[in-house]
N, C-alpha and C positions, 0 to 999 in steps of 0.2 A: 179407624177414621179413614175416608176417602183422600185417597191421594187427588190435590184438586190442581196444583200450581207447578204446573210443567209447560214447558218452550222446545221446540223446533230448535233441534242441534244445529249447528253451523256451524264448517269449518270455515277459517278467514286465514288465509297463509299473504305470504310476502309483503306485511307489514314493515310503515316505518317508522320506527319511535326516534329517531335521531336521537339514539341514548349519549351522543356523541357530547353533546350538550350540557346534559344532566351534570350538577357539580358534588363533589366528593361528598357536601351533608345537605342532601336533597331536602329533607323533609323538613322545614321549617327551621334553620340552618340547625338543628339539634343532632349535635352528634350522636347522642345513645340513641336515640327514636331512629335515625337513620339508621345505624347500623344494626340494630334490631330486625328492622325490615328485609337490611340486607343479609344476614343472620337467616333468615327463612330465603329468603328468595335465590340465594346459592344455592340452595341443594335442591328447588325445583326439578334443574333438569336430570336429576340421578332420581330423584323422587318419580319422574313422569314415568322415567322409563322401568322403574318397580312396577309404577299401575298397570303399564301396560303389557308387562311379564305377567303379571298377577291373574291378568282376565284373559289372557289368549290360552291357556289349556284349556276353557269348556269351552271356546268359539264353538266346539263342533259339534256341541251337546244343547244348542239353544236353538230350538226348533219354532220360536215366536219369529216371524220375519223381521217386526220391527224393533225386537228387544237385537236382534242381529244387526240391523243395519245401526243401531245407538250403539252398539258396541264399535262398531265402525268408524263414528266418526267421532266417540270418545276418544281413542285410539289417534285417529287423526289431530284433534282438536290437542292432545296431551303433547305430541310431538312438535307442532306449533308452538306453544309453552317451551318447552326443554330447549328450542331452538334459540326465542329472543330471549329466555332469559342467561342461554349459555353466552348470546352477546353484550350481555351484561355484567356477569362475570370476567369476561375478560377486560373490562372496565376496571371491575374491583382490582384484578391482579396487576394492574398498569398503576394503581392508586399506592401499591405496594402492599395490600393486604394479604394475609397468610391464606386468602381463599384456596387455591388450588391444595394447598397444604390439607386442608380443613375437611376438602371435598373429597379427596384419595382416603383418607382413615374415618370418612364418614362411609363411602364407598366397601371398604373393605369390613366395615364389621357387617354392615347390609348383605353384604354375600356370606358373612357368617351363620347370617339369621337366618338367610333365605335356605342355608342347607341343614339349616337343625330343625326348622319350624315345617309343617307339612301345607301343600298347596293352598289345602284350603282356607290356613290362618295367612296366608299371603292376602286372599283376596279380604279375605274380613278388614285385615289392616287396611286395605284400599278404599275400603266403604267407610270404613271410620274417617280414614285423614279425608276424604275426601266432602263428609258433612261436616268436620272443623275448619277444612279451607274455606266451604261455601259460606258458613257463618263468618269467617275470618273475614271474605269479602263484605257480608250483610254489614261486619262493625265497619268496617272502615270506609262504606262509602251511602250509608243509609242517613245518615248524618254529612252535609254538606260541607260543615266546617272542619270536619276532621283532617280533609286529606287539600282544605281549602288553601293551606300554605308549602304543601308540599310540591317542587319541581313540575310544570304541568307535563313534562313529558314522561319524567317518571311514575305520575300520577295515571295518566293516558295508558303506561304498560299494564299497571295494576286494576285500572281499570277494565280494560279487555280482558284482561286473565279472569276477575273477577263478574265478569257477565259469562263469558263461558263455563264458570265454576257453575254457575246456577244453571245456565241448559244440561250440564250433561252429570248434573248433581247427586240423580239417583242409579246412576248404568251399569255402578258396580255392582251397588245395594241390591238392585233388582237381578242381576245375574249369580249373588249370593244366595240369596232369599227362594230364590223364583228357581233357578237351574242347578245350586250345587246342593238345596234345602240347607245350610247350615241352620244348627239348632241356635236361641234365643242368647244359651249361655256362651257357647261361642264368640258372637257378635260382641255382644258386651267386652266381654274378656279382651278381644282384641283392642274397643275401644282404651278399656282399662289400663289395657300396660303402655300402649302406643303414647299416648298424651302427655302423661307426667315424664316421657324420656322426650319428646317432643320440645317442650320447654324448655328444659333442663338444657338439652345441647346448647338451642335457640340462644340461652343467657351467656353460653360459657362460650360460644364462636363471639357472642357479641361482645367479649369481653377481650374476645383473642383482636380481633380488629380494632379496638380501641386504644391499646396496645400499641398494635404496630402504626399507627395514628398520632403515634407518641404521647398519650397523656397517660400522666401515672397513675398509679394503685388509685391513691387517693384521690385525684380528681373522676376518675373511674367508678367510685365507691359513690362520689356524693351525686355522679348521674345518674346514675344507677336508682338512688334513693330520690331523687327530681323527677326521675321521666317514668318508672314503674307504674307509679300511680294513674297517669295518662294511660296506660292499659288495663291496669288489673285492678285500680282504686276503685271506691263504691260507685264511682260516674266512669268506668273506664272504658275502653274503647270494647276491649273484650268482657269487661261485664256485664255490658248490657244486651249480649247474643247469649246468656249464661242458661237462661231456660230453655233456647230452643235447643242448645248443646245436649242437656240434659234429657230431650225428649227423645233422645235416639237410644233411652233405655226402657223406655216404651216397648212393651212388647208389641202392639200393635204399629210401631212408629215406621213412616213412610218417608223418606227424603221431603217429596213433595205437597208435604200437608202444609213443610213453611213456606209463607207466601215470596217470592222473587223480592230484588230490590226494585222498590216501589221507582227508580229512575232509569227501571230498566225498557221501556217501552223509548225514552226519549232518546240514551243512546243509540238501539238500533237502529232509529225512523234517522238520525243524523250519519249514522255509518253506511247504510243504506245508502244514504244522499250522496256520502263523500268518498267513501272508501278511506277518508282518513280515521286514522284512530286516536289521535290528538284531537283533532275536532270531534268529534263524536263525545270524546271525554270533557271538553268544555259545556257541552252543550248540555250536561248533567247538571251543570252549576248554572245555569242562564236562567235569569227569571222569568 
């Protein structure tokens, strides 16, 4: 299939989300959906800086100019990530969450991985997480209502993260595929094992901060059993990107055959305008 839905990387630094603002259960005052979010979005910035361990040993083997300069401002584009959302974590740990706890022994087994697994399943894992986050954006902001009661500022972060997810969606993929050849079974594989420990953590940090939140086992248990569904139920947030997930076992499969978020043109014409990223994230939701 032709890769057909690609965008013009851009890097945007010194952003202001006034995370300052944002209050302890951002998302719709729901604490499990919140901390869920906040469950993945701690270990962005340990995450970024894998990706961009993962693709700097071929920088010097990628002889396409422009597959080099996407590399480039991938690279750039991740460090921006790692940045607001390390100011956000320090949010959580103000909030008295075990984040930093979380982050150092998520940290350290990642360096375990990194020295048992060989270069080249470093980068696979990078292309894999990196078409789960992009679809992670498509569920959560392809649908208006979804993220329609969530904090607009912290809506605004994940927003930006979420439109840059989609420019620079395919840079690993293509620097796997295209400069290291990894084979078919590979790719997968790394898909394979990455996902289901993905999750897995995702539920148990989010269990760890609900916790220090003070609510018990069992009120713990039954949000748990209220808010799952909101993602993983027959209408859930992530099941409705479940095929495109799926296509990236396509042996023929390209990042960009999936089409962008359809409000991705109105974001940038209002980012563009503003240079704000709170505006710009409004402007997704304006009729």
């Amino acid at each position: 299939m032709t890769a057909m839905f690609s965008h013009q990387i851009e890097v945007r630094s010194h952003l202001d989300f006034q995370l300052n603002e944002v209050p302890r259960f951002w998302f719709d005052n729901n604490p499990y959906a919140t901390r869920l979010f906040d469950s993945i979005s701690m270990l962005f910035p340990v995450g970024e800086r894998f990706f961009i361990s993962s693709i700097r040993p071929y920088r010097a083997q990628i002889q396409d100019p422009a597959l080099a300069e996407s590399v480039a401002d991938f690279c750039k584009q991740e460090g921006q990530h790692g940045i607001q959302h390390t100011l956000y974590n320090d949010l959580l740990i103000q909030q008295g969450t075990p984040t930093a706890e979380i982050i150092d022994k998520f940290s350290e087994r990642l360096e375990e991985i990194k020295k048992a697994a060989p270069l080249e399943m470093h980068l696979a894992t990078t292309a894999a997480l990196e078409h789960m986050t992009a679809l992670m954006a498509e569920a959560m902001f392809s649908r208006p209502e979804i993220m329609a009661n969530a904090h607009p500022n912290m809506r605004a972060l994940l927003a930006w993260h979420a439109i840059e997810e989609m420019e620079h969606r395919a840079v690993a993929f293509d620097v796997l595929t295209k400069v290291v050849k990894t084979s078919y079974r590979k790719r997968v594989l790394a898909m394979t094992m990455v996902v289901p420990r993905f999750w897995r953590d995702a539920l148990v940090h989010t269990d760890q901060m609900l916790k220090a939140d003070g609510f018990s086992r069992l009120e713990r248990l039954n949000m748990a059993r209220k808010t799952l569904p909101l993602f993983f139920g027959r209408k859930g947030i992530l099941t409705a990107v479940s095929n495109e997930f799926f296509q990236y076992y396509r042996r023929d499969f390209h990042p960009n055959d999936i089409p962008v978020l359809k409000h991705y043109p109105r974001w940038l014409s209002a980012f563009e305008a503003s240079g704000d990223p709170i505006y710009a994230s409004q402007q997704m939701y304006a009729n």
